[in-house]
TIVEXMI-179385 format. One record per residue (C-alpha): chain; y negated, x negated, z; residue in one letter. Coordinates in Angstrom, 3 decimals. Each point is the difference from the previous one (the first is absolute). Layout:
N
- mol/c2/c1/c3/type
- A/Y/X/Z/A
...
This chain:
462
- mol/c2/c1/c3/type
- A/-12.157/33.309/-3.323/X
- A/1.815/2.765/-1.774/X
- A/-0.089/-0.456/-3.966/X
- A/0.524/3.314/-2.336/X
- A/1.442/-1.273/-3.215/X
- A/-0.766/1.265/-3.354/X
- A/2.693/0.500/-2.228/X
- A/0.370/-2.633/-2.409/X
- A/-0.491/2.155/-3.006/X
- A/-3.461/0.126/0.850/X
- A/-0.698/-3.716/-0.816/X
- A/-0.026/0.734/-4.320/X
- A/-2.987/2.463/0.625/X
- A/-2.068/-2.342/3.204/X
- A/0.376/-2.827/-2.798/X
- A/-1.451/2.489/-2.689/X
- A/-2.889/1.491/2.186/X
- A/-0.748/-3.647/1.254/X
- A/-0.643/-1.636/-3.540/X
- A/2.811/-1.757/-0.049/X
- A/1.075/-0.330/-3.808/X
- A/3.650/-0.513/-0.549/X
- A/0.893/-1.297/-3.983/X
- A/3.631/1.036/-0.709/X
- A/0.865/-0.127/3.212/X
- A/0.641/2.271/2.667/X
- A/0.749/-0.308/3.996/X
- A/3.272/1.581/1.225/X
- A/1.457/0.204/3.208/X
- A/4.021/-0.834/-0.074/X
- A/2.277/0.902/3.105/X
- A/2.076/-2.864/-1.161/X
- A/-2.444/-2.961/0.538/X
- A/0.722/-3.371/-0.835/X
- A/1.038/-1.270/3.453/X
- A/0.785/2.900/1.953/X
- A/-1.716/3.517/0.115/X
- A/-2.301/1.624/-2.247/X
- A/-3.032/-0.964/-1.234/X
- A/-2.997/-0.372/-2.816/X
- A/0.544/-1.673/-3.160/X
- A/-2.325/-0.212/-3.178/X
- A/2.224/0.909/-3.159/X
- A/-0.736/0.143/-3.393/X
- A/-0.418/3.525/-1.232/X
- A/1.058/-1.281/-3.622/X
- A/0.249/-2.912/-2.255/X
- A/-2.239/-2.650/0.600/X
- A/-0.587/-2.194/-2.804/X
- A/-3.619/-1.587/-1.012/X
- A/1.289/-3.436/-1.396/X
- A/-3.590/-1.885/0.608/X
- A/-1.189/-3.004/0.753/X
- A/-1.621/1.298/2.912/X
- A/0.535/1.843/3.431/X
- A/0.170/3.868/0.000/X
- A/-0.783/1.766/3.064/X
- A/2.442/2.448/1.438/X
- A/-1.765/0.882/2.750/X
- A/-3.822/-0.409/1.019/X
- A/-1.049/1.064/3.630/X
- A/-3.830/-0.003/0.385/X
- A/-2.012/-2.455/2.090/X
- A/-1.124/2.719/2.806/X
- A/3.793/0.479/0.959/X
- A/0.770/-3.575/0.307/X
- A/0.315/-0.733/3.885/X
- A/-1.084/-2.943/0.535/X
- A/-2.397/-1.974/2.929/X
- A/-3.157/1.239/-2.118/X
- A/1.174/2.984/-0.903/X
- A/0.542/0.886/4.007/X
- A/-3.515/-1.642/0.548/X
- A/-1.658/1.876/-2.316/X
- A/1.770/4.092/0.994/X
- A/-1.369/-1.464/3.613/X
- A/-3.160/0.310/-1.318/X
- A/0.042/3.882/0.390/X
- A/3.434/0.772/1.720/X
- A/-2.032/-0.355/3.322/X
- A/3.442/0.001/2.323/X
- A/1.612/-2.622/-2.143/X
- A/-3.384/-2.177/0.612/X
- A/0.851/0.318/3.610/X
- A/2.961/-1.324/0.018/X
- A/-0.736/-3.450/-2.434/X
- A/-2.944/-0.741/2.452/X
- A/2.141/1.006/3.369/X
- A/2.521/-2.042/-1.241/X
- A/-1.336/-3.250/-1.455/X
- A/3.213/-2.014/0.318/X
- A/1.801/2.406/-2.110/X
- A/-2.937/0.026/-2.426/X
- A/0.487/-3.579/-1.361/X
- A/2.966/-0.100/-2.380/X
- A/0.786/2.002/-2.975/X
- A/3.426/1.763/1.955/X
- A/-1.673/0.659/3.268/X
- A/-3.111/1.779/-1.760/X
- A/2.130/1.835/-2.631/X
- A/2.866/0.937/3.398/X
- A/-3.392/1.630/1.786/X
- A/-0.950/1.741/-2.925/X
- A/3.688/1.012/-0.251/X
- A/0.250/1.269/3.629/X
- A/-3.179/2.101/-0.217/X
- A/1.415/1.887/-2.986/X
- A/3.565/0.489/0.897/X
- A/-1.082/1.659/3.785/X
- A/-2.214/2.196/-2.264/X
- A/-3.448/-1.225/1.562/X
- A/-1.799/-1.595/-3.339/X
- A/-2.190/1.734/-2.334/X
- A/2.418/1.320/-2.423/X
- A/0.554/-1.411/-3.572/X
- A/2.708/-0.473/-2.473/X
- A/2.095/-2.585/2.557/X
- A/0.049/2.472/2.922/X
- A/2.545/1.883/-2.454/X
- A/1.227/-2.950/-1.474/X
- A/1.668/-1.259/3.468/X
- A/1.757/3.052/0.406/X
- A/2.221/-0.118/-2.742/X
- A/0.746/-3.877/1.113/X
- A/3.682/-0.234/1.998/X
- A/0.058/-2.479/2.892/X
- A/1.435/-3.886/-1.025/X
- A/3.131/-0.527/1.351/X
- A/-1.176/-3.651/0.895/X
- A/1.172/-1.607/2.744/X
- A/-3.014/0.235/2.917/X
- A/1.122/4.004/-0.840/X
- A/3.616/-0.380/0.976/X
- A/1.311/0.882/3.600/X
- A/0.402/-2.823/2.024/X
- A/4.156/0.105/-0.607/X
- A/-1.000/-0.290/-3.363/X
- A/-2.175/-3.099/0.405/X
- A/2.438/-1.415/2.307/X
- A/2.648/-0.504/-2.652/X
- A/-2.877/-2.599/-1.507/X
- A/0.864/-1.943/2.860/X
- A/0.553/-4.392/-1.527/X
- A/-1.630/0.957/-3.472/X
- A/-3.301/-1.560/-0.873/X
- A/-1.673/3.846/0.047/X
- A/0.725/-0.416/3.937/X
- A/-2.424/-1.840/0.887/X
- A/-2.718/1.307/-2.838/X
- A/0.970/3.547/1.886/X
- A/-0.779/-0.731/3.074/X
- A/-3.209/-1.384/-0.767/X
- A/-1.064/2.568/-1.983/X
- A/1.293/2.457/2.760/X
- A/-2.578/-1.181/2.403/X
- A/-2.576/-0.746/-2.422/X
- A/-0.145/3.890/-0.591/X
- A/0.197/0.535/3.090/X
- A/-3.162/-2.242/0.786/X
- A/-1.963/1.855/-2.520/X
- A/1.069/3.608/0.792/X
- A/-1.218/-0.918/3.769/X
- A/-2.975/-1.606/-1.196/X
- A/-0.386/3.048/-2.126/X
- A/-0.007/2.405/3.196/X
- A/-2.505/-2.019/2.129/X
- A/-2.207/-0.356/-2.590/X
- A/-0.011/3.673/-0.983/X
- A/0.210/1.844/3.251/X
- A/-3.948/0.271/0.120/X
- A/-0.341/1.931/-2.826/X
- A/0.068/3.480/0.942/X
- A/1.788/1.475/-3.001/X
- A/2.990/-2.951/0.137/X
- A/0.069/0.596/3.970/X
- A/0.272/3.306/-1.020/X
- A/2.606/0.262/-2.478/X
- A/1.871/-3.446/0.092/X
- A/0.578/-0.680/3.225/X
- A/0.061/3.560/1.908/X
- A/3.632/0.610/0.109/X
- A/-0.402/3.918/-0.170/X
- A/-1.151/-0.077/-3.846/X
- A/3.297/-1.127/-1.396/X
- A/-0.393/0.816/-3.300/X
- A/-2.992/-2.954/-0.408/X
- A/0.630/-2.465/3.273/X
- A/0.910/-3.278/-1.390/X
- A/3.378/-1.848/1.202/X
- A/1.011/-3.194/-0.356/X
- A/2.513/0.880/-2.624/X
- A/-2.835/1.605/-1.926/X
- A/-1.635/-3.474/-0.083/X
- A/3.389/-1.823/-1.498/X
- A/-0.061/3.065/-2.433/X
- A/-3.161/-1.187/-1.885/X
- A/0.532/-3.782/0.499/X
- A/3.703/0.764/-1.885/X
- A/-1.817/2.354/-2.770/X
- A/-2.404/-2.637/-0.293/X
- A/2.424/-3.251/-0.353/X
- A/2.540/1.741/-2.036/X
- A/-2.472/2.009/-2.904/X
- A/-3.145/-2.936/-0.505/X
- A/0.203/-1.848/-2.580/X
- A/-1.984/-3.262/-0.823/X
- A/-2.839/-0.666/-2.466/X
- A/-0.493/-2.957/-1.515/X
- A/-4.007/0.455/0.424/X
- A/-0.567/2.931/2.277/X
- A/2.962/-1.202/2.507/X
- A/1.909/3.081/1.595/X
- A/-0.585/3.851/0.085/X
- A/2.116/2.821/-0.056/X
- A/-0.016/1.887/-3.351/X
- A/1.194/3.665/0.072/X
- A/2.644/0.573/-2.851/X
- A/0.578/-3.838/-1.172/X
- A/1.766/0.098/3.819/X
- A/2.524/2.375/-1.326/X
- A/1.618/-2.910/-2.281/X
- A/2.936/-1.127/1.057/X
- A/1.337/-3.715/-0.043/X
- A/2.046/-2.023/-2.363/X
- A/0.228/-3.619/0.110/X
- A/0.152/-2.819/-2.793/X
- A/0.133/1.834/-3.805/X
- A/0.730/3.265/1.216/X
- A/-3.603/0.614/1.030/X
- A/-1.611/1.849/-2.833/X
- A/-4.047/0.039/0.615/X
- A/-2.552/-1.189/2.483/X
- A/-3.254/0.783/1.147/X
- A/-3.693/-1.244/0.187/X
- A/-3.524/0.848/0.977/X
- A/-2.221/0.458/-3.515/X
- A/-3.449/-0.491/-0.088/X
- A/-1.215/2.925/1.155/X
- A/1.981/-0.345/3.491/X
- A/2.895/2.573/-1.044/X
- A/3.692/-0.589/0.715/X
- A/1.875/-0.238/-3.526/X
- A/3.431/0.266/-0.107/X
- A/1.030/-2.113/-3.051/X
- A/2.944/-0.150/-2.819/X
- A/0.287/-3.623/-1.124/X
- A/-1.092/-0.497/-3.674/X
- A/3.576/0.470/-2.584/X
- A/1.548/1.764/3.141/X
- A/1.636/3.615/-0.800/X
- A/1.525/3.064/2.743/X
- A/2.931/2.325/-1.087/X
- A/-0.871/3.525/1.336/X
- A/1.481/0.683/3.754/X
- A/-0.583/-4.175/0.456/X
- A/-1.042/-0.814/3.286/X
- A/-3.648/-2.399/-0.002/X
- A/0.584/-2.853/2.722/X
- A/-1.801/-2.914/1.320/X
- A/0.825/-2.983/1.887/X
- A/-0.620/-0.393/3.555/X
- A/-0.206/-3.408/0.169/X
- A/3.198/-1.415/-1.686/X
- A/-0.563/-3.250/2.504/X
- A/0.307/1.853/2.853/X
- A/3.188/-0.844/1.954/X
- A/2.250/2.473/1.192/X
- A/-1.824/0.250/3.575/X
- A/-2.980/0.445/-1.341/X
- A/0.953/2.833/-2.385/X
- A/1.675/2.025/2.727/X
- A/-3.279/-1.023/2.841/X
- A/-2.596/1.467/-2.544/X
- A/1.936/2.760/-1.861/X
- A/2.929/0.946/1.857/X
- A/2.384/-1.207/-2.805/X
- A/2.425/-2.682/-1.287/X
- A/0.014/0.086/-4.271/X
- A/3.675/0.818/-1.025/X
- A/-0.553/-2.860/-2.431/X
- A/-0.369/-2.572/2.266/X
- A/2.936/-2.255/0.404/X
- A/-1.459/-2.519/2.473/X
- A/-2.804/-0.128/2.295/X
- A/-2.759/-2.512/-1.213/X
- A/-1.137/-0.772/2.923/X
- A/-0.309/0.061/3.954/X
- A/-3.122/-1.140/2.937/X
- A/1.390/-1.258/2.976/X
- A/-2.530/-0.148/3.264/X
- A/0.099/-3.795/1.547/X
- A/-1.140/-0.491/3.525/X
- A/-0.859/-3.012/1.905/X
- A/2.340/-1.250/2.632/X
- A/-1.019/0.195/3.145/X
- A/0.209/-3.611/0.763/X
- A/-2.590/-1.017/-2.689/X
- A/-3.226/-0.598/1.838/X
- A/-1.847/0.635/-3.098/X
- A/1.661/3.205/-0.766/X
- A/-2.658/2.573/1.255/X
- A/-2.793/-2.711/-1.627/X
- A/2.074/0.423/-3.330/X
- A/0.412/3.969/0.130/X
- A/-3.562/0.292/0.637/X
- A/-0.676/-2.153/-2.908/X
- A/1.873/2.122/-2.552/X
- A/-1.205/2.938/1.277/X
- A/-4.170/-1.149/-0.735/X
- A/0.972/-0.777/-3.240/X
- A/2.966/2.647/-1.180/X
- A/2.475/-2.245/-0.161/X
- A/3.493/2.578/0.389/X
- A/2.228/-1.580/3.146/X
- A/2.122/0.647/-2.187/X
- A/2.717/-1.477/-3.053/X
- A/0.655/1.487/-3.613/X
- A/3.547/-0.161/-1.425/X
- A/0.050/0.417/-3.851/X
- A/2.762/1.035/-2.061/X
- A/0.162/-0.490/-3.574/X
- A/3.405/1.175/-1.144/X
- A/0.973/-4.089/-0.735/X
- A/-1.328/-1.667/3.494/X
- A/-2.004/0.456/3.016/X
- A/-3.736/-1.718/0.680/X
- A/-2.002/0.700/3.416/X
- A/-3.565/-0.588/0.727/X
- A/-1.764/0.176/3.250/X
- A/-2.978/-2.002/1.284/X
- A/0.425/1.146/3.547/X
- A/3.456/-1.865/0.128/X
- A/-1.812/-3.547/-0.810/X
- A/-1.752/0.650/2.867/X
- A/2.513/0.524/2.689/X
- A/1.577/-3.133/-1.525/X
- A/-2.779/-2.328/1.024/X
- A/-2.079/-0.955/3.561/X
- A/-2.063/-1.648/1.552/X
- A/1.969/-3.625/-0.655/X
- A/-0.422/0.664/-3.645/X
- A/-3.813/0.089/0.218/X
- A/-0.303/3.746/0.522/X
- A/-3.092/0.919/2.048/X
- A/-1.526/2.850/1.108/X
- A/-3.658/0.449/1.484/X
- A/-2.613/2.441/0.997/X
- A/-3.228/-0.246/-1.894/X
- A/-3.251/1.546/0.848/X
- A/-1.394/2.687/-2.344/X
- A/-3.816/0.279/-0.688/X
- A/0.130/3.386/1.562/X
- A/1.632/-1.448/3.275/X
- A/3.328/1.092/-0.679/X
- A/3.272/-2.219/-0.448/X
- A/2.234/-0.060/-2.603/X
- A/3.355/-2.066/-0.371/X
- A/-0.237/-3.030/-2.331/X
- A/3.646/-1.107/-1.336/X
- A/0.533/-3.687/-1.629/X
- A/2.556/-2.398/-1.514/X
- A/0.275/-3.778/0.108/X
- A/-4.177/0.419/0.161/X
- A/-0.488/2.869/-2.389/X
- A/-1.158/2.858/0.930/X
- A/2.406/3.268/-1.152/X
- A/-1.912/2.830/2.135/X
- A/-0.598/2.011/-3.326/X
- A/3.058/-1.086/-2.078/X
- A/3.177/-0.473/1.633/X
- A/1.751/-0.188/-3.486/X
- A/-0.680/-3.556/-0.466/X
- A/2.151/-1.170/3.307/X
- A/2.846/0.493/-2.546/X
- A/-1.351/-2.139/-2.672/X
- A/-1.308/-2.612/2.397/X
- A/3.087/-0.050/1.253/X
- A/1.720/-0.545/-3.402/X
- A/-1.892/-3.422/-0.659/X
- A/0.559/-1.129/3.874/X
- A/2.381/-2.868/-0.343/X
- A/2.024/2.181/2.834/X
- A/0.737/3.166/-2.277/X
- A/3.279/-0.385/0.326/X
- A/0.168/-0.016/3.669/X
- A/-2.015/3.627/-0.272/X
- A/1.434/1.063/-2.619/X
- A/3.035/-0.205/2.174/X
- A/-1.302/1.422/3.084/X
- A/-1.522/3.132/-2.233/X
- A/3.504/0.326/-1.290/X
- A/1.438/0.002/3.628/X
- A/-2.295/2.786/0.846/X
- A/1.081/1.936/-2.906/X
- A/3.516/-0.102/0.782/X
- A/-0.494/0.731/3.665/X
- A/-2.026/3.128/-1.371/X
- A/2.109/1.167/-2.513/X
- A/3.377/0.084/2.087/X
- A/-1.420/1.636/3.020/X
- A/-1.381/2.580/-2.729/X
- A/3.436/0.319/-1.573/X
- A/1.754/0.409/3.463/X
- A/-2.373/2.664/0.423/X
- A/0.490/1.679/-2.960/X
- A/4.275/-0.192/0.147/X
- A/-0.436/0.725/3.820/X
- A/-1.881/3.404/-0.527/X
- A/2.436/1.247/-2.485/X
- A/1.108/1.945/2.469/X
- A/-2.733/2.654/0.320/X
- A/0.400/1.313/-3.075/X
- A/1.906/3.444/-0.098/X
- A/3.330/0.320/-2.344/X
- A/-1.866/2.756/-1.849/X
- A/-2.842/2.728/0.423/X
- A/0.464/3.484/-0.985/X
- A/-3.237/1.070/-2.115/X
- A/-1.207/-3.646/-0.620/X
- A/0.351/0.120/-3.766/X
- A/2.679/-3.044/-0.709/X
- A/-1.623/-3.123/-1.268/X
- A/-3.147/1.379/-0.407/X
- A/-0.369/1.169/3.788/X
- A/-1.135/-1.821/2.861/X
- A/3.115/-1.301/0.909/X
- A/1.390/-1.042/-3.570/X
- A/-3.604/-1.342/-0.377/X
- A/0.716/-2.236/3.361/X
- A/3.481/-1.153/-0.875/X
- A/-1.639/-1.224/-3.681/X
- A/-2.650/-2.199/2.126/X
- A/2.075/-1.132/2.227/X
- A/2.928/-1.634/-2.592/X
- A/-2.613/-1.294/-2.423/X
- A/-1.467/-1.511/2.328/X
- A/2.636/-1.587/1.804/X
- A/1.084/-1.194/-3.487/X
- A/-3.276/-1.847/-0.381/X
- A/-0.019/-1.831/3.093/X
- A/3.920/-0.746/-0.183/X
- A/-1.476/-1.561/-3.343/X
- A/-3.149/-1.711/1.549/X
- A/2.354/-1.520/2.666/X
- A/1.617/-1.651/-2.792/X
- A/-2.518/-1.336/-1.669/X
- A/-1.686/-1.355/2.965/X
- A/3.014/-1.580/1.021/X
- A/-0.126/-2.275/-3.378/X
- A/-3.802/-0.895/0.846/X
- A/0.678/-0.902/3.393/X
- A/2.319/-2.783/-1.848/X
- A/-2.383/-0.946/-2.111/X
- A/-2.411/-0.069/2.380/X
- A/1.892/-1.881/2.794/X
- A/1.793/-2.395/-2.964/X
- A/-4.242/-1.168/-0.475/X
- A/-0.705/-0.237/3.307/X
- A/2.900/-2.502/0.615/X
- A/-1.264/-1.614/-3.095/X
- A/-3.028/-0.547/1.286/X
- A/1.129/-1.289/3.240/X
């Protein structure tokens, strides 16, 4: 599709004509942005100082422009083409992102019933997160733990933009303008699809009680982690958005009004969602490793299959406090036992005729809760025989993973004309990839103490 921008000047008076009531505060747009490039910011047009004991709202954004799964049921109600498309497409119609990313594509090819978002969108500049970079670009990701996350979320969109088409095709008007390739300025691409699955990731935010929605204006803050962030937000009783400055709090004129992201998001998982590393982060807190079965363990697809009826991640979490690594993964306890252990698998009848996969452990059955293997395993008289073997599998894991990482070095370009230093793509790269070859150069460490440990018991116990 072909999007016309609006200038970003134009965002001060949408806010205004929208109801959206901004105390003290105004949003700017800076060609300097934080990480690279311009962007919004919400500044405070003066001194800022109310010295209660309670919250003071900076800015309030009213209920009706909250996007949220009810909010997109409810416009459905009389946007008749955006009705279409939720029943047409029931698999994208279950989850607040894929209903919100519908409602999203609709507007941005110009085919909803315009309302204060249709104009909103246009003033929005694409993320620069990764499922938008060229495939160079994602190629220099190659032995970090965003590789694998990448790829899956690669074909994941790619599922759902397909599914998207087929479902769609009937409707005259999406036939029509979506997938005729001679109306260019509405026909949807892929890349249009990974456009509103990045604006989505990167701008909503969570609610403690309403869960996620985008929020026009409060998406304009920018992040700071630890004490540096200055407000928050919240949903108040009457379903509004309220930005809030924390009670005792005060803003010098020209200061900039930041949030946190998530300050336990690891370094990964701040450049997957938002396209950014902080510049205060010294370490990464954290990396997810994929596991897989080997293909000699006859229980392997049993086990996969397993995980995957009850969301267990295939997968192992590396945790980095600043002091020590700790990891946590229920698949690995898994892989690390069979059928000699008292593992069993076995296909039970359903009362509607169907089968499911039934999972147990020395006689218990684990089908629904494959987090107590670990703790059974704990109090087995063996634990530190597994405790060994899980350790074994770790180290295996984490050296072909560093290999990987050292080995693929070598695709990154000296330097990129136009890619904005640190804060570009390829500074933003070369930060991943040392932090978190750090961490697992310090993981391998510690795991090489609790394999002593571990193997100093088991000879104990022998």
């Amino acid at each position: 599709m072909r999007r016309v921008p609006l200038p970003p000047s134009t965002i001060s008076l949408w806010a205004e004509m929208n109801g959206v009531k901004l105390e003290g505060v105004s949003i700017e747009h800076r060609e300097d942005g934080p990480y690279g490039g311009g962007g919004f910011a919400v500044i405070a047009r003066r001194d800022l100082t109310y010295g209660t004991q309670t919250s003071t709202p900076l800015m309030t954004v009213p209920r009706n422009l909250v996007l949220s799964a009810e909010g997109v049921h409810d416009e459905a109600k009389y946007d008749t083409g955006l009705r279409e498309v939720l029943e047409a497409a029931p698999e994208l119609a279950m989850t607040t992102r894929s209903v919100v990313l519908l409602y999203l594509i609709v507007h941005l090819t110009g085919l909803g019933v315009s309302g204060p978002w249709t104009q909103y969108l246009r003033s929005l500049s694409s993320p620069r997160l990764p499922t938008t970079w060229t495939e160079e670009q994602q190629e220099w990701l190659m032995g970090t733990s965003l590789e694998a996350a990448l790829k899956a979320k690669n074909a994941r969109l790619a599922r759902e933009y397909d599914y998207l088409r087929t479902a769609t095709e009937s409707i005259p008007w999406c036939r029509t303008h979506w997938w005729t390739e001679t109306d260019s300025s509405s026909q949807l691409t892929y890349d249009d699809w990974v456009l509103v699955d990045s604006l989505y990731r990167s701008r909503a935010l969570s609610f403690s009680v309403a869960g996620e929605a985008m929020v026009p204006g409060v998406d304009m803050i920018n992040h700071s982690m630890g004490e540096d962030q200055n407000a928050y937000f919240e949903r108040d009783t009457d379903g509004n958005a309220v930005l809030l400055m924390p009670p005792n709090k005060s803003y010098l004129a020209g200061e900039e009004i930041t949030i946190s992201y998530g300050d336990s998001k690891s370094a990964s998982e701040m450049l997957f969602s938002y396209g950014f590393i902080d510049a205060d982060m010294k370490h990464s807190t954290g990396v997810t490793l994929d596991l897989t079965v080997p293909d000699d363990d006859p229980l392997g697809k049993a086990k996969e299959a397993a995980c995957v009826s009850n969301n267990t991640a295939t997968a192992v979490r590396i945790w980095f406090d600043g002091r020590s690594t700790t990891w946590q993964s229920q698949f690995l306890w898994l892989m690390c036992v069979n059928e000699e252990d008292g593992l069993q698998f076995q296909l039970a009848h359903r009362n509607d005729g169907g089968q499911e996969l039934k999972m147990s452990f020395q006689g218990q059955d684990l089908s629904e809760d494959t987090a107590r293997l670990e703790d059974m395993l704990r109090a087995d008289p063996l634990w530190p025989v597994f405790h060994l073997r899980g350790l074994a599998v770790l180290q295996e894991r984490l050296q072909a993973q560093i290999h990987r990482l050292d080995g693929a070095a070598d695709l990154l370009p000296v330097d990129q004309a136009n890619d904005l230093g640190v804060n570009g793509i390829l500074g933003m790269v070369k930060r991943l990839r040392s932090m978190e070859m750090d961490l697992l150069d310090r993981f391998a460490e510690d795991l090489i103490t609790q394999g002593g440990f571990s193997l100093r018991n088991h000879v104990e116990m022998v």
